[in-house]
C-alpha positions in Angstrom: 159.1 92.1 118.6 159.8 93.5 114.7 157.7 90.6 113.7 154.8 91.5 115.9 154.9 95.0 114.7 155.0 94.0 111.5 151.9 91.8 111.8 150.2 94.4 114.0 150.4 96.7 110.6 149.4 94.3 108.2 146.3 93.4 110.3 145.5 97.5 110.4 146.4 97.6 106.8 143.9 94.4 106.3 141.1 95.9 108.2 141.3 99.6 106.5 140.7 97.9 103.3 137.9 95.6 104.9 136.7 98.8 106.4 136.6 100.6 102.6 134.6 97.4 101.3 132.2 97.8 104.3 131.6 101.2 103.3 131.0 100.6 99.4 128.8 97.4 99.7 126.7 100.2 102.0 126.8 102.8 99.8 126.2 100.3 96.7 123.3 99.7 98.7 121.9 103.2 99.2 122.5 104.2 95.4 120.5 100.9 94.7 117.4 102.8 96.6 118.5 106.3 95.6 118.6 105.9 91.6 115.1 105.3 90.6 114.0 107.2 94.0 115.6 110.6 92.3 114.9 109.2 88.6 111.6 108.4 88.3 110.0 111.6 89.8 106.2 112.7 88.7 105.9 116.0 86.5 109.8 116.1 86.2 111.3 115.3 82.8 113.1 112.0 82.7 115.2 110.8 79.5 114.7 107.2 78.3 118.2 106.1 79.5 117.6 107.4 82.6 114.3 105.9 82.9 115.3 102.5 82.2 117.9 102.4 84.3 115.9 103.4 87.1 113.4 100.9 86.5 116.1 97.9 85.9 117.6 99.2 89.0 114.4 98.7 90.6 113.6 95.5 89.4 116.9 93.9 90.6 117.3 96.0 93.6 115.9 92.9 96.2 118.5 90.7 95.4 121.1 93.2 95.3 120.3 94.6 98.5 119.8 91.1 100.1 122.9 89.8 99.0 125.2 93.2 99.7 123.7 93.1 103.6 124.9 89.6 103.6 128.0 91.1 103.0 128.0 93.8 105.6 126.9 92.2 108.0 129.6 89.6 107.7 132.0 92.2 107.3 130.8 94.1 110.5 131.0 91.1 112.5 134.7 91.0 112.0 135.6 94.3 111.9 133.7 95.0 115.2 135.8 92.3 117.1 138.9 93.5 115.4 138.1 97.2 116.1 138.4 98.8 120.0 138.0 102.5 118.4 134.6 104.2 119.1 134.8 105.8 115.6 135.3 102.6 113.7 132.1 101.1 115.7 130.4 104.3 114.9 130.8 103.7 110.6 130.5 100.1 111.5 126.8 101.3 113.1 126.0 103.6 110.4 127.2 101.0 107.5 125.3 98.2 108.8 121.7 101.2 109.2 122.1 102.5 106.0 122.1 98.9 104.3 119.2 97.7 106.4 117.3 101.0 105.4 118.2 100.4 101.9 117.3 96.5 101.9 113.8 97.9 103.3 113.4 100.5 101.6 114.0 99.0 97.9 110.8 96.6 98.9 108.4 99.1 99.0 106.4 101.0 96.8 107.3 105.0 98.0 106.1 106.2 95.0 102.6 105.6 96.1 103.7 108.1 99.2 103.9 111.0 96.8 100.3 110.9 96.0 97.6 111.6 98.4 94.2 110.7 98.0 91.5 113.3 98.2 89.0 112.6 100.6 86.4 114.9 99.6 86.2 117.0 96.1 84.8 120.2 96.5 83.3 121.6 93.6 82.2 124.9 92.3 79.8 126.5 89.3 81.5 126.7 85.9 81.6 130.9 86.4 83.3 130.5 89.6 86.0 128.3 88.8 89.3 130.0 88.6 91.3 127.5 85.7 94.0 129.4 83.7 93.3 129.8 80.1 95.2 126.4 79.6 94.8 124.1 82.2 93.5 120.8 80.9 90.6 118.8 82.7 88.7 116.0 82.5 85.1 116.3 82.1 82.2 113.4 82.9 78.6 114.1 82.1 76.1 111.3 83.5 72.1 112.3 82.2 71.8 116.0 82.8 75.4 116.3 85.5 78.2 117.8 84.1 81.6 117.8 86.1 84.9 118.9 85.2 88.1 117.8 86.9 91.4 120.0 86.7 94.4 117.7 84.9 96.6 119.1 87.7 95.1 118.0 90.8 94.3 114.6 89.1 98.0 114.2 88.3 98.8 114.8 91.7 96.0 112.8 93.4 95.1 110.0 90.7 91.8 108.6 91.8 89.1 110.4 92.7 85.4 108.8 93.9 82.6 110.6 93.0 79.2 110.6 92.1 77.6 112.1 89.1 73.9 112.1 87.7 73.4 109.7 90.9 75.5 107.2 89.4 79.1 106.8 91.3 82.3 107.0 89.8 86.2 106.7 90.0 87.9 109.1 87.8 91.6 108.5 87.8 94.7 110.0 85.9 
């Protein structure tokens, strides 16, 4: 009876620690999403450290993921047969999401998210426009056409179709 007890606690003791790992291969997982996600953020200052790391982080990110989820989901697979709790199931659950969300996540390109494209410029006389004294902008003459384009709703948009002088154009910043 001692000796069951005994191996009873060890077991707990062996699955609280698996349980730890479980939740730091996930969170190694988030963070490898989350660093250049908070990093690498357009008209926000970013130092050169910072910067790279963000973008090594992004670069190696896939693997990292792929090869943490491997790792969780092994992980989870034992702990959920070892675990009757509901609350151990529940991290398990949210452990095994976040790294799947992560693993997706680090395959995309969300930065293109924080742009939207404009579908159709509006544009108004030189007197009527209402730039501060000093806002940038890009300007395009085609033959007689002039057309300016504010710096800060390029930034934000990027690419821009248009047609000036009858000939079209992509402006793009």
């Amino acid at each position: 009876m001692i000796n069951q007890d005994i191996n009873q606690e060890r077991n707990r003791a062996g699955n609280r620690g698996l349980g730890l790992l479980l939740g730091l291969l996930a969170a190694f997982c988030v963070s490898l999403f989350m660093i250049p996600a908070f990093v690498i953020q357009p008209f926000r200052h970013q130092t050169d450290w910072a910067l790279r790391l963000a973008i090594g982080v992004k670069h190696i990110a896939p693997a990292l993921t792929l090869a943490a989820l491997v790792g969780v989901l092994a992980l989870s697979w034992y702990l959920w047969s070892a675990s009757k709790s509901k609350w151990s199931r529940t991290g398990i659950i949210v452990a095994v999401t976040l790294s799947l969300v992560a693993a997706v996540m680090v395959r995309q390109n969300y930065f293109e998210w924080m742009f939207n494209p404009i579908k159709a410029a509006g544009f108004v006389s030189a007197g009527a426009a209402k730039l501060g004294d000093k806002e940038m902008v890009m300007t395009v003459r085609v033959g007689a056409e002039e057309r300016a384009y504010p710096i800060v709703q390029m930034a934000y948009h990027h690419v821009l179709n248009d047609t000036v002088g009858g000939v079209p154009i992509v402006v793009t910043y």
